[in-house]
Structures are given as structure tokens and as C-alpha cells.
SERO-4910 file (N, C-alpha, C, O; in steps of 0.05 Angstrom, whole numbers):
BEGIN
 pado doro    nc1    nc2    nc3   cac1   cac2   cac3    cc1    cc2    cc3    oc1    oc2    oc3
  Unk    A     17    -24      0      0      0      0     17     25      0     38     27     14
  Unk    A     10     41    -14     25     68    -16     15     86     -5     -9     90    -10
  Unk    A     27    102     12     19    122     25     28    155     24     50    164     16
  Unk    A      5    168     35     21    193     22     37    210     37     46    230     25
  Unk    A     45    204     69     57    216     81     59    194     99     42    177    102
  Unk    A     83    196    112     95    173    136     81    165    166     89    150    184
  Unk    A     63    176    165     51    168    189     36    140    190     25    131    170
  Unk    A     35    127    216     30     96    213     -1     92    202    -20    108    205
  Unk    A     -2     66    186    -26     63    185    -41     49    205    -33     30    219
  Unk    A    -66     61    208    -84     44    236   -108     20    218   -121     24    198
  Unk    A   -106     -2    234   -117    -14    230   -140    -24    242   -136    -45    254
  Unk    A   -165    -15    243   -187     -4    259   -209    -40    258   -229    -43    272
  Unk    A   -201    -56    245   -210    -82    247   -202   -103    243   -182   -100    229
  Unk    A   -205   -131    248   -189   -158    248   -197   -162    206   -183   -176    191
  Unk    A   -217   -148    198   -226   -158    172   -207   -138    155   -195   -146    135
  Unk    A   -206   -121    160   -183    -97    150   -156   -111    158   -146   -113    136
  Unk    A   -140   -121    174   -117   -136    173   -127   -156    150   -117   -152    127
  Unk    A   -145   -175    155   -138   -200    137   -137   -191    108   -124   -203     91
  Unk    A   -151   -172    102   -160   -154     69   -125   -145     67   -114   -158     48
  Unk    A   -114   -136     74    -91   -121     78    -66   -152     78    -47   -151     63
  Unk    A    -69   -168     90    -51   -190     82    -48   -203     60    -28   -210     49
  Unk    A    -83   -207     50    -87   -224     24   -106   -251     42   -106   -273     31
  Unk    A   -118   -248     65   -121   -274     72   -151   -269     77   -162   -247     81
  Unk    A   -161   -290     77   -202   -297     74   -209   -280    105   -197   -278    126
  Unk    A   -235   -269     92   -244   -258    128   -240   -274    155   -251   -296    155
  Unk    A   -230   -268    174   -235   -279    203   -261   -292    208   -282   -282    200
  Unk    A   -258   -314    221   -285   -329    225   -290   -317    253   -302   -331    269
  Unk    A   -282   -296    258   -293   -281    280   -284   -261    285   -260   -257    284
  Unk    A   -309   -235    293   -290   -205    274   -279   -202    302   -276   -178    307
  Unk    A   -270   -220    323   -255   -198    343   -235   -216    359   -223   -211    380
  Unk    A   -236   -242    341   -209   -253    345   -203   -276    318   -220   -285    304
  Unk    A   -176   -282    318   -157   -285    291   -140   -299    298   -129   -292    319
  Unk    A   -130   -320    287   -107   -332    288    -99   -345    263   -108   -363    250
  Unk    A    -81   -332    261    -70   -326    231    -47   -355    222    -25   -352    233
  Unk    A    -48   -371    213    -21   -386    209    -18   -392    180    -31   -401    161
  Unk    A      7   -382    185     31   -372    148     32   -389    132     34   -385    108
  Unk    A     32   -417    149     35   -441    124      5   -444    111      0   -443     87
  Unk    A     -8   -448    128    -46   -453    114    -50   -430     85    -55   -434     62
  Unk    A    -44   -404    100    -52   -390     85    -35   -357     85    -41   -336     96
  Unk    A    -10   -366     64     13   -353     68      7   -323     67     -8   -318     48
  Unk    A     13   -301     82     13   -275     86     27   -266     65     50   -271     60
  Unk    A      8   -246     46     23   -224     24     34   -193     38     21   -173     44
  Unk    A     69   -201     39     76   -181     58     88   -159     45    104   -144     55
  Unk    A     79   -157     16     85   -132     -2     60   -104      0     58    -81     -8
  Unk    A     45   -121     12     22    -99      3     17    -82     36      5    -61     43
  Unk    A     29    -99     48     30    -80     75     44    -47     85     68    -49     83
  Unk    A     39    -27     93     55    -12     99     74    -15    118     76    -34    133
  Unk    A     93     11    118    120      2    130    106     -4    158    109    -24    171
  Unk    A     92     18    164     97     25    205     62     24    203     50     32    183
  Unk    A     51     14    225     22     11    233     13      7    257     28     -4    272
  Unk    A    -14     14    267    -22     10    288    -45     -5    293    -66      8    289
  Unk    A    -48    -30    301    -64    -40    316    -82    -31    329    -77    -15    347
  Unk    A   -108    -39    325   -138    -30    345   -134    -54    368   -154    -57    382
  Unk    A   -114    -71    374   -118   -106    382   -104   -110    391    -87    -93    395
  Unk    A   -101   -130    398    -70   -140    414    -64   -165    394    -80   -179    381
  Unk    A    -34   -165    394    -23   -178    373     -6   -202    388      9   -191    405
  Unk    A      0   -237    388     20   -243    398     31   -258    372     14   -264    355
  Unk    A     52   -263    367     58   -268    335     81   -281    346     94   -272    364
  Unk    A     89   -311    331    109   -331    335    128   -328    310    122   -333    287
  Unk    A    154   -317    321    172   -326    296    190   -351    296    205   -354    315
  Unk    A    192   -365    281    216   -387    271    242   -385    274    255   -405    278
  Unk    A    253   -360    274    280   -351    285    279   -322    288    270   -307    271
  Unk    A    289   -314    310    299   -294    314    328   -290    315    345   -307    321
  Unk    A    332   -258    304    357   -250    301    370   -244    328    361   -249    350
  Unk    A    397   -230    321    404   -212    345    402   -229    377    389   -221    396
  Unk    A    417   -253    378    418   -265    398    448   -252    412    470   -245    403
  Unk    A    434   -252    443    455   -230    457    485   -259    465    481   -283    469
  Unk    A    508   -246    463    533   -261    476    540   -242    495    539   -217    496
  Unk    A    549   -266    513    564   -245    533    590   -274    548    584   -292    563
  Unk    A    619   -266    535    636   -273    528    644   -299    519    667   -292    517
  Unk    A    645   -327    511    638   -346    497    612   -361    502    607   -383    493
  Unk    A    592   -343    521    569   -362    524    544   -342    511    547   -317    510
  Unk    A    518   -355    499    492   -346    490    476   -355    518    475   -375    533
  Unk    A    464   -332    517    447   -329    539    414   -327    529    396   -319    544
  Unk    A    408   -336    499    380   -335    489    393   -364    470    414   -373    462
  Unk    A    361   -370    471    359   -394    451    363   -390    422    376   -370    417
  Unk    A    355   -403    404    364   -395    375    336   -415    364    342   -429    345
  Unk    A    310   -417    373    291   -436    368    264   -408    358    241   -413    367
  Unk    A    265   -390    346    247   -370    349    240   -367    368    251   -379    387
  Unk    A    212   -345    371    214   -324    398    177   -315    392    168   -321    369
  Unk    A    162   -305    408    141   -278    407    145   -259    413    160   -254    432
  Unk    A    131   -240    398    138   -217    401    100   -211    408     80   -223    399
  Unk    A    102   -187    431     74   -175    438     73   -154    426     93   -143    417
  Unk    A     43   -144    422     43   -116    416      9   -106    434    -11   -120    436
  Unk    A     10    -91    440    -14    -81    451    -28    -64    438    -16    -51    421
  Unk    A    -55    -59    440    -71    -33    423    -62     -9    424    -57      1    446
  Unk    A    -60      1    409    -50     33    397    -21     29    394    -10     49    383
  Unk    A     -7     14    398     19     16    394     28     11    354     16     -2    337
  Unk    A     46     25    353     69     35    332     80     -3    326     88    -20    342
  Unk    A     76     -4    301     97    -29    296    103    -29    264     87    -32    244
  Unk    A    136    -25    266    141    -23    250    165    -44    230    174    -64    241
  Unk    A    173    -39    209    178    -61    197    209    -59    189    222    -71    172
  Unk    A    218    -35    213    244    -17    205    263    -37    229    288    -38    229
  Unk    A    245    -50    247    260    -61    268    269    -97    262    250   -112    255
  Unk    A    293   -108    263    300   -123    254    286   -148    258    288   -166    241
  Unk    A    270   -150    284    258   -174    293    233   -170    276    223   -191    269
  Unk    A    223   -154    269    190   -147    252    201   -156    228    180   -167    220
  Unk    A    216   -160    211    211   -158    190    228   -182    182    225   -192    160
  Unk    A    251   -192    203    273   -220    185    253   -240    183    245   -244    160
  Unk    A    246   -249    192    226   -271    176    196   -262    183    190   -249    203
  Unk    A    182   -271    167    151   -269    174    134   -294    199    139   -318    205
  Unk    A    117   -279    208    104   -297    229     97   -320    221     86   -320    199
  Unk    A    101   -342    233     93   -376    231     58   -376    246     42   -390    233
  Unk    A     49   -364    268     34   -353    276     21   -323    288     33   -306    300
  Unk    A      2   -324    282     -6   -294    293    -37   -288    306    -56   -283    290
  Unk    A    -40   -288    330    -58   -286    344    -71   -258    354    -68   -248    377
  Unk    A    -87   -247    331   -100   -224    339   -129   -227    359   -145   -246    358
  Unk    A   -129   -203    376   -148   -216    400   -156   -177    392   -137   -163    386
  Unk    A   -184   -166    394   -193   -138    396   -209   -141    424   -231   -152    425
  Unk    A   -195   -128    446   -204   -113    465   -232   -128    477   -236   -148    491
  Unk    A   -244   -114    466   -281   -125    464   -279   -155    474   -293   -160    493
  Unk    A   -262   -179    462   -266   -197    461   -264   -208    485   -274   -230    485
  Unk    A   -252   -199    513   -242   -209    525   -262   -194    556   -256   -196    580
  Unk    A   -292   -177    541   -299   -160    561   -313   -181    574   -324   -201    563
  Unk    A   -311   -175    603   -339   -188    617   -323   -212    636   -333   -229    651
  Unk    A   -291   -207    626   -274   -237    634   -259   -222    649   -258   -198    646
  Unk    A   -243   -239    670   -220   -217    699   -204   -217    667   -204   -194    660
  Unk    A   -193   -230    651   -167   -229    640   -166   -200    620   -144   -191    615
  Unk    A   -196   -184    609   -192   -160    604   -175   -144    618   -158   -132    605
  Unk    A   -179   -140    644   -167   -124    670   -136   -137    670   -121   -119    663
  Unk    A   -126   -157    674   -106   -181    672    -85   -174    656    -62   -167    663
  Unk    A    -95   -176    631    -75   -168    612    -66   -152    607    -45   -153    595
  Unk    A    -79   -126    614    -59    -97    615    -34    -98    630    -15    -83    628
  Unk    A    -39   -121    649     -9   -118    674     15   -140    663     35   -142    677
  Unk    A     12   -153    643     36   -156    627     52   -145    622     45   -129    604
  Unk    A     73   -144    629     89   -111    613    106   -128    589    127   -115    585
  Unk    A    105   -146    575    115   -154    550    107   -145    528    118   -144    506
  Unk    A     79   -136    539     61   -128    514     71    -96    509     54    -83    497
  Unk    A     94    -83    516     99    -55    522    129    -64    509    145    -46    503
  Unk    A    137    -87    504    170    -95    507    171    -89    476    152    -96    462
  Unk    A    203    -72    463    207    -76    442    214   -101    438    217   -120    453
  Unk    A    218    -95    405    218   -119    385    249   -138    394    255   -162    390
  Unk    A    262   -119    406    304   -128    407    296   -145    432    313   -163    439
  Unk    A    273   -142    448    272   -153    476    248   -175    479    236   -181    500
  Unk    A    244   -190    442    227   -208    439    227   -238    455    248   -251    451
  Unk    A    213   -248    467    218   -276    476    218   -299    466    200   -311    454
  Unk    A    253   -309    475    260   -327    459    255   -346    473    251   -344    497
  Unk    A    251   -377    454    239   -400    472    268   -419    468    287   -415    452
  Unk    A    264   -439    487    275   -460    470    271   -486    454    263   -479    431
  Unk    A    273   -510    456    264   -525    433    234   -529    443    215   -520    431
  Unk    A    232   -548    474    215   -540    498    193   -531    501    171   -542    503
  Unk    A    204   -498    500    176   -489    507    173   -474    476    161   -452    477
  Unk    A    180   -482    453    169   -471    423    153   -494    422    136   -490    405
  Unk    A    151   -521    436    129   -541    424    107   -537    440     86   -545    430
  Unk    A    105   -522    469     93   -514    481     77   -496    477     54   -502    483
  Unk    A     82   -466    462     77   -456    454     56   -460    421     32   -457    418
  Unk    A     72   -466    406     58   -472    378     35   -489    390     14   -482    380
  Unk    A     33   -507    406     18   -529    411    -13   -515    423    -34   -526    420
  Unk    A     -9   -491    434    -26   -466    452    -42   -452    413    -65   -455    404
  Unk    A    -23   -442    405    -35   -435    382    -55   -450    366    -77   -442    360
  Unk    A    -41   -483    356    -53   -496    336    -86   -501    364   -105   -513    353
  Unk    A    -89   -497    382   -106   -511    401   -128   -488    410   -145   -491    427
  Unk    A   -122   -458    387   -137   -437    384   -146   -441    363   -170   -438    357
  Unk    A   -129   -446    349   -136   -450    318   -158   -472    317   -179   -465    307
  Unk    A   -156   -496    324   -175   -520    328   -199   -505    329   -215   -501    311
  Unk    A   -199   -492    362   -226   -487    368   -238   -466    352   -262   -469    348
  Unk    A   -226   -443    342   -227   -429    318   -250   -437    289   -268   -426    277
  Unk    A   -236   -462    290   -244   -469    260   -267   -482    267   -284   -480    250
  Unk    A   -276   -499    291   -294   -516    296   -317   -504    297   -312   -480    291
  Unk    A   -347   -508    303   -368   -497    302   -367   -481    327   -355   -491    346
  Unk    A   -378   -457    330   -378   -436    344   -408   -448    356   -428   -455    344
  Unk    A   -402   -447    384   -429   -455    407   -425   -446    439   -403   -441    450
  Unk    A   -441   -447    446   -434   -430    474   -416   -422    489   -414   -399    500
  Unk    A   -402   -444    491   -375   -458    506   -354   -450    494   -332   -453    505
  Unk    A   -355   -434    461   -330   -425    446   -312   -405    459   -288   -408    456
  Unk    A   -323   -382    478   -306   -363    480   -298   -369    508   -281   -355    520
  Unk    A   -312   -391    521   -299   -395    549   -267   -402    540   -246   -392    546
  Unk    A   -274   -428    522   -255   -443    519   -234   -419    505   -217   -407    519
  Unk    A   -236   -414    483   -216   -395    479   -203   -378    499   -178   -379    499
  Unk    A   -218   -356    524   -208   -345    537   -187   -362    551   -168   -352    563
  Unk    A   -189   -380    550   -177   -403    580   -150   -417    557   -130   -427    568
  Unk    A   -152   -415    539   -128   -420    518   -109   -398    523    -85   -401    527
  Unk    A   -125   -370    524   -105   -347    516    -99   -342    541    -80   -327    541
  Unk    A   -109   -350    569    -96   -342    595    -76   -359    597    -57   -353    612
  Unk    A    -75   -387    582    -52   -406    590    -30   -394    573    -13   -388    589
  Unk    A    -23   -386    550    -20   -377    534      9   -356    544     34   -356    540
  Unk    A    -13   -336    564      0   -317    574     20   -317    597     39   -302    601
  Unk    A      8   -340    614     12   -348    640     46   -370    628     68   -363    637
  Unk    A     45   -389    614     69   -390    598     86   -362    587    108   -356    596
  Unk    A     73   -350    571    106   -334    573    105   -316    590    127   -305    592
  Unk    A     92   -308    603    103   -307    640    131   -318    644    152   -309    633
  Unk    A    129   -335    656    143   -359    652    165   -360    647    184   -354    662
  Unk    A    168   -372    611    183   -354    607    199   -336    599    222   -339    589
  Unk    A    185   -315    604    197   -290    607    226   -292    634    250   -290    632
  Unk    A    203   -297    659    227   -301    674    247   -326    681    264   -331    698
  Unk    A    241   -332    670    269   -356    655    284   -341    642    307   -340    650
  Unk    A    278   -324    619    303   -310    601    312   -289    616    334   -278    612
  Unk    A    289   -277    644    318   -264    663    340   -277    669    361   -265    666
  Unk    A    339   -303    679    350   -322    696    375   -321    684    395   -315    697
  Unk    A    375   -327    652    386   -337    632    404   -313    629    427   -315    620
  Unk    A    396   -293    634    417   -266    615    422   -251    643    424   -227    643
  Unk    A    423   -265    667    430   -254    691    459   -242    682    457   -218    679
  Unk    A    486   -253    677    504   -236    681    495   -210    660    504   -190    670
  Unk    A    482   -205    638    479   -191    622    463   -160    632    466   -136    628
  Unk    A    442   -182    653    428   -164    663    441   -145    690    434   -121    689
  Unk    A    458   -150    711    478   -159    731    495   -127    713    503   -106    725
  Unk    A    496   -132    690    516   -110    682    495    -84    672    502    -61    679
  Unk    A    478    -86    660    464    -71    663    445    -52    685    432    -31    685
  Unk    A    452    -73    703    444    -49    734    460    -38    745    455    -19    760
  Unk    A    497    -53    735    508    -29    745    509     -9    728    519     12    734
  Unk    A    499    -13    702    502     19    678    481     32    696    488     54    705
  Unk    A    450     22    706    431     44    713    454     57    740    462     80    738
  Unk    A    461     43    761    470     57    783    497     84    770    499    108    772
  Unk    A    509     69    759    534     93    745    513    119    724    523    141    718
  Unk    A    493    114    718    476    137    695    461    151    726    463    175    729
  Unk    A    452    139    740    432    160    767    460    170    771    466    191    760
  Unk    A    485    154    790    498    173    806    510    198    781    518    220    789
  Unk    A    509    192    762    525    213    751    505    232    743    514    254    736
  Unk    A    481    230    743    460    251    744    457    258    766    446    281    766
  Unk    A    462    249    790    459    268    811    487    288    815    488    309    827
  Unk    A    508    275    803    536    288    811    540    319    787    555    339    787
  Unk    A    518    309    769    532    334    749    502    353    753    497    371    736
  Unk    A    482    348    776    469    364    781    448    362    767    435    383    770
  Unk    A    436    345    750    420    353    730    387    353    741    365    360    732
  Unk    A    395    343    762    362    349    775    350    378    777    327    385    780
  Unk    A    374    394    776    361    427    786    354    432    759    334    447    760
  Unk    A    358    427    736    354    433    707    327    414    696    305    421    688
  Unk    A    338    385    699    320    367    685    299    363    707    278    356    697
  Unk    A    298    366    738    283    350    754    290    323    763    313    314    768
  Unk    A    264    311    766    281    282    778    274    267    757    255    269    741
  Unk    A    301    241    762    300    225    743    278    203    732    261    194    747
  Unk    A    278    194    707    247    185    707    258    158    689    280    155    679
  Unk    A    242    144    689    246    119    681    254    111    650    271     97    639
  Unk    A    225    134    643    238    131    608    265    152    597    271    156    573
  Unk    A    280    163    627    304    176    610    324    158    616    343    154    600
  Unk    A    321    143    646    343    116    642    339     95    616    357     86    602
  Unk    A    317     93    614    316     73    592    321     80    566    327     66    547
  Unk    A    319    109    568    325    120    536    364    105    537    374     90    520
  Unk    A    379    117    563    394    114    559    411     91    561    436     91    557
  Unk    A    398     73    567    403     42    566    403     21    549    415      0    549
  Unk    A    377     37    525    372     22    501    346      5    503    334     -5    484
  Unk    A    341      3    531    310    -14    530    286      3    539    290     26    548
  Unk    A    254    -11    536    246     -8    540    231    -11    569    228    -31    583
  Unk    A    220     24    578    205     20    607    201      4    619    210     -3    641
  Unk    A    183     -5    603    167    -39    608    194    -61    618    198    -69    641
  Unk    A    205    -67    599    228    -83    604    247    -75    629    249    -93    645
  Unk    A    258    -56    634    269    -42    647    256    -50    678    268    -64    695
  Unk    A    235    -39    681    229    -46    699    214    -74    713    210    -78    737
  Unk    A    208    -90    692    212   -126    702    238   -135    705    245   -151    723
  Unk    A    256   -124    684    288   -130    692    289   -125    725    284   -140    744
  Unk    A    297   -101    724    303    -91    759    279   -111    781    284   -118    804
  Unk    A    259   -116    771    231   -128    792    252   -156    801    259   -162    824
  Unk    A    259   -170    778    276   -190    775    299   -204    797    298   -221    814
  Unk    A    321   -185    787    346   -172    801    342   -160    828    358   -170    844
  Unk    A    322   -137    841    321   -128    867    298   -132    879    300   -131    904
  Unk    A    270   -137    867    252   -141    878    233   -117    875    210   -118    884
  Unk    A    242    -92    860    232    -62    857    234    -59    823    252    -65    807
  Unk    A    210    -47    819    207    -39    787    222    -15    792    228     -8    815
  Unk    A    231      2    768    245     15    763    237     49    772    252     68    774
  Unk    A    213     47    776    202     76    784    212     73    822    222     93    833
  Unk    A    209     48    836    214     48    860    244     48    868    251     58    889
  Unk    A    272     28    840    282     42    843    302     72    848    321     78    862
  Unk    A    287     86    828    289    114    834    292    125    861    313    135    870
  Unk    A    269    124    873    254    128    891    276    122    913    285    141    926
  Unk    A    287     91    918    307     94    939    326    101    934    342     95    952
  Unk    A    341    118    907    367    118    906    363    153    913    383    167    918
  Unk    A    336    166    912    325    191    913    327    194    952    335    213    966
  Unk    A    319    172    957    315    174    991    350    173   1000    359    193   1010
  Unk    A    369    150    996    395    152    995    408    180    991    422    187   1011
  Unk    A    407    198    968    414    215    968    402    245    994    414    266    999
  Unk    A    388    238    999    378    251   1003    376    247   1039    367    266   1052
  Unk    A    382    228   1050    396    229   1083    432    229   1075    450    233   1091
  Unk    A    436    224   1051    471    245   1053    478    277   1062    495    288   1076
  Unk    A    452    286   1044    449    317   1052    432    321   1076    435    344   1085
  Unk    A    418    308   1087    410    318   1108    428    318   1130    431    338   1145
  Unk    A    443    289   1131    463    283   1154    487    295   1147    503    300   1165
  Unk    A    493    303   1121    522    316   1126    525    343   1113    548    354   1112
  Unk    A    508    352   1105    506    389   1101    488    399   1114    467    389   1119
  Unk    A    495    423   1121    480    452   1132    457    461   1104    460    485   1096
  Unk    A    437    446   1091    430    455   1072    393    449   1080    388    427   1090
  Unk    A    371    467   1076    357    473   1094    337    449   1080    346    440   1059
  Unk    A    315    437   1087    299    411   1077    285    429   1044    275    416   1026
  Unk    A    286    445   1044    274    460   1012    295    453   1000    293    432    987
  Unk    A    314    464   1000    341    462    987    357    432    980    372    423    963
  Unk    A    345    424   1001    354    392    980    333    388    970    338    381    947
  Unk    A    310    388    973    289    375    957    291    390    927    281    380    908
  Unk    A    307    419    925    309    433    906    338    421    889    337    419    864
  Unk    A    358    414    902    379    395    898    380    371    879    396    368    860
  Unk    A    352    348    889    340    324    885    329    325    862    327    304    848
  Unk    A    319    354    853    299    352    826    270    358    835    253    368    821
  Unk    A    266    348    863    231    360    866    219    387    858    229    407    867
  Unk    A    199    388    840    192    416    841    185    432    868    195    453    876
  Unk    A    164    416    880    154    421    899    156    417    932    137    402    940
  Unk    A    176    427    955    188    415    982    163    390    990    169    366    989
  Unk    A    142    399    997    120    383   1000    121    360    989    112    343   1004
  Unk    A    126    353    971    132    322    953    150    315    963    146    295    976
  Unk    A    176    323    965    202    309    978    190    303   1009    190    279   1016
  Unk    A    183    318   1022    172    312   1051    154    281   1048    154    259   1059
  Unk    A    142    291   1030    118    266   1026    128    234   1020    122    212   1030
  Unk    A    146    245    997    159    212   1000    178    212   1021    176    195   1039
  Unk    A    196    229   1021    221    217   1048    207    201   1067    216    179   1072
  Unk    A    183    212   1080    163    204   1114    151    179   1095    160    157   1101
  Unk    A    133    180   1072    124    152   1063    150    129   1065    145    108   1076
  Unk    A    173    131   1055    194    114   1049    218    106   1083    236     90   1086
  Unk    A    211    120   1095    231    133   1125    209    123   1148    219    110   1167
  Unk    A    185    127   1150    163    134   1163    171    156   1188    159    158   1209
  Unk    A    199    175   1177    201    199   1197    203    217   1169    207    209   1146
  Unk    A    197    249   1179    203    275   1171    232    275   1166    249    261   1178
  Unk    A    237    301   1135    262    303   1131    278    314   1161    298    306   1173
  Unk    A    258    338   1169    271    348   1199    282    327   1222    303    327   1234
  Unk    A    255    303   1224    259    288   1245    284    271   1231    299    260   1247
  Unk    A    288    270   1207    310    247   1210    344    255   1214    363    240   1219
  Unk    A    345    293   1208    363    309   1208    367    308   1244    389    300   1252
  Unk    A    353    312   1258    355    311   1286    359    290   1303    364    290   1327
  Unk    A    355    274   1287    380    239   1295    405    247   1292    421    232   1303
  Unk    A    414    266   1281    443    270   1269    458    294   1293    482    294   1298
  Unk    A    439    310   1303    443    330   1320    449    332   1343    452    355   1353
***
């Protein structure tokens, strides 16, 4: 499809994807499962970058870009899924989107899932937020595991639609999820030294934002500027750290914000505004608010332990 200016195309229905692949209408307009060999995907007629009305989980055959970290691989080499959530950007510029085409693809629209806890459920995945470089890789294992979840949507898919259809489907796509859960955290496990080095880049990127001051300019530090400068995504970022310390990444802020911040109380003459002005807070009242939430004492009361 040709377009006349670069902005993504949205794709506002599961019948508008299949029109747009080359493939027969969905036997159900608000869920899809797409598989490449039955009915191979025409991936010329697609635009580059698009957006989903749906949630997308899509199986590749191989993925690229497997991480080393010094003669050992810390990801499998058996393909991977990649998530995407509604309204999100996916584009065909990113190496995992576009080296091979999906073996499967399981579009699910919102709607489909109303009336079930797993509507509510599935927003708290944060994979579905993970770029394409931070796709999950399986191994031989759990790819038979997986495919086996798909073809077992697909079954019920194709079979006659009767009461019992969307229980059963929902209860496919919670196992589904509840596996790469799973894992997901297995491929922490797996890229621990990888990850292990990457928390000391976040601790060396905060201390050096607090040392060159940039809180009085930028404020306080925020999750998507570590991650900008890390290379991953929020989402990722902060199941990484959940992983590793037990705290998503907004909490660890938060204690490396409280740390700094009984340095200056206990070892400068600098008044409780003034560090909170120091820290990046706009406002003294917020620094008070978390220090006593995180301390369960006042910046004052904890300065007068020191006195």
C-alpha cells in the first residue's frame, strides 16, 4: 500500500488486517489466528509502520540478534514472540519485525475479552509494552509448548462456534500468557550476568545525574530517561530490575532519591527546601511526602538523629 505521508497506518478491524494481508475474512470479527503455512501472508502490500486496534501475539521461527556475553549465548536460537498491545506503533524498520515473517499470529480486539477478569489481567503484562530487540526467545521446549497453545486456538477457531466457544478460547489465551510469564522469567534467569551489568550501567547513569546536578535543570530522574539511555524499554526495564532487586524501576528511583537525600540531610547545613530543590523535586512538599512515606520519619525528624 502506498501512502502519502509517513505516518503509521491504523488498523481499525481484524477484517481490515486479513484484506490487507491477502487472507479470507476472520471467522470471528474480534479474534484471529493467523497461520503462514495454511494460508501464506502477502507481505508486499503492507505498509511500512502501523497500528493495531488489538493485541497482537505473533510466533517467529527464528529470531535475530541473539545476545553473547563472552563465549556463552544467553537466548535460545529456536524463534521467539513478540507482543504488541492496542494503539501501539509497529514497525517493519525493526530487525525482529521484519527478518522472517510470522509462523503464527494471534490477533485478540479488546471487546473480546470484556466481561472476563483477564480484560483487566492483561494490561499488567508488561511484554506487551517490550520492544521488538527484547522479543521472547523460547527453546526447543517451550516452542512445542507454545505452537501447541496456538494450533489448540486454531482447532477451536475453526470448529463450530457454540456457547462454550469463548470460554474455551479465553482459557487457551490465559494459559498462553501465564506460559510466557514464565518464560519471560526464565530469560531473566538466563541473561543474569547480562542483566547484573546492566544495573550497574543504571546505578553509574543516576549517580552521575545526581553528581553533574541535573536534577536542578532536568528535575528528577524518570524511568523513560534511564531507559532512553540504556537502550530498552520502560516496560522491560522495569521487570528487569523487579527480577534482580525485587523493585520496578520507578521504585528504584525512589530509593536511590531517599539515599541521596539522608547524605544531605546528615552531612550538610542545607535547609529541607534546598535539598528537595537539589533532588529535582519541584515542589518541598513532595520530597517531605515521599522521604516520611519511604523513612516513616520527617526530613527534619530524621536530620535531628544526626544533631
Amino acid at each position: 500500500m502506498k501512502k502519502a505521508d509517513n505516518s503509521p497506518y491504523k488498523f481499525t478491524s481484524l477484517t481490515e488486517a486479513h484484506r490487507m494481508m491477502g487472507l479470507p475474512q476472520p471467522k470471528h470479527p474480534l479474534i484471529s489466528l493467523i497461520n503462514n503455512e495454511a494460508h501464506p501472508v502477502e507481505m508486499s502490500g503492507q505498509p511500512n509502520s502501523h497500528i493495531l486496534n488489538f493485541y497482537k501475539i505473533s510466533y517467529k521461527p527464528k529470531l535475530s540478534g541473539r545476545l553473547k556475553y563472552g563465549q556463552s549465548y544467553y537466548d535460545f536460537d529456536e524463534g521467539g514472540l513478540l507482543f504488541a498491545a492496542p494503539n501501539q506503533i509497529i514497525g517493519h524498520d525493526e530487525d525482529l519485525e521484519s527478518s522472517v515473517c510470522s509462523l503464527y499470529t494471534l490477533l485478540i480486539h479488546p471487546d473480546f475479552l470484556l466481561s472476563f477478569p483477564i480484560a483487566k489481567k492483561i494490561k499488567n503484562y508488561g511484554f506487551f509494552s517490550y520492544s521488538a530487540n527484547e522479543a521472547l526467545h523460547l527453546s526447543e521446549n517451550e516452542k512445542t509448548t507454545i505452537i501447541n497453545l496456538f494450533k489448540s486456538i486454531e482447532e477451536e477457531l475453526n470448529s463450530r462456534i457454540d456457547d462454550f466457544s469463548q470460554d474455551v478460547i479465553i482459557a487457551q489465551i490465559e494459559l498462553l500468557l501465564n506460559y510466557s510469564n514464565r518464560f519471560y522469567k526464565r530469560q531473566f534467569i538466563t541473561r543474569k550476568v547480562l542483566n547484573s551489568d546492566l544495573l550497574q550501567k543504571l546505578e553509574e547513569l543516576l549517580e552521575d545525574y545526581f553528581k553533574d546536578k541535573l536534577p536542578m535543570f532536568k528535575g528528577l530522574p524518570t524511568v523513560q530517561y534511564l531507559s532512553d539511555h540504556l537502550n530498552v524499554s520502560p516496560s522491560y526495564l522495569s521487570d528487569l530490575l523487579r527480577s534482580l532487586t525485587g523493585q520496578n524501576a520507578q521504585q528504584h528511583i525512589h530509593q536511590i532519591l531517599i539515599e541521596k537525600a539522608k547524605e544531605k540531610l546528615s552531612g550538610t547545613n542545607l535547609s529541607v527546601s534546598e535539598v528537595a530543590y537539589e533532588l529535582g523535586f519541584e515542589h518541598p512538599q513532595s520530597f517531605n511526602k515521599l522521604f516520611k512515606a519511604k523513612t516513616q520519619v520527617s526530613p527534619l525528624a530524621f536530620r535531628k538523629l544526626f544533631n
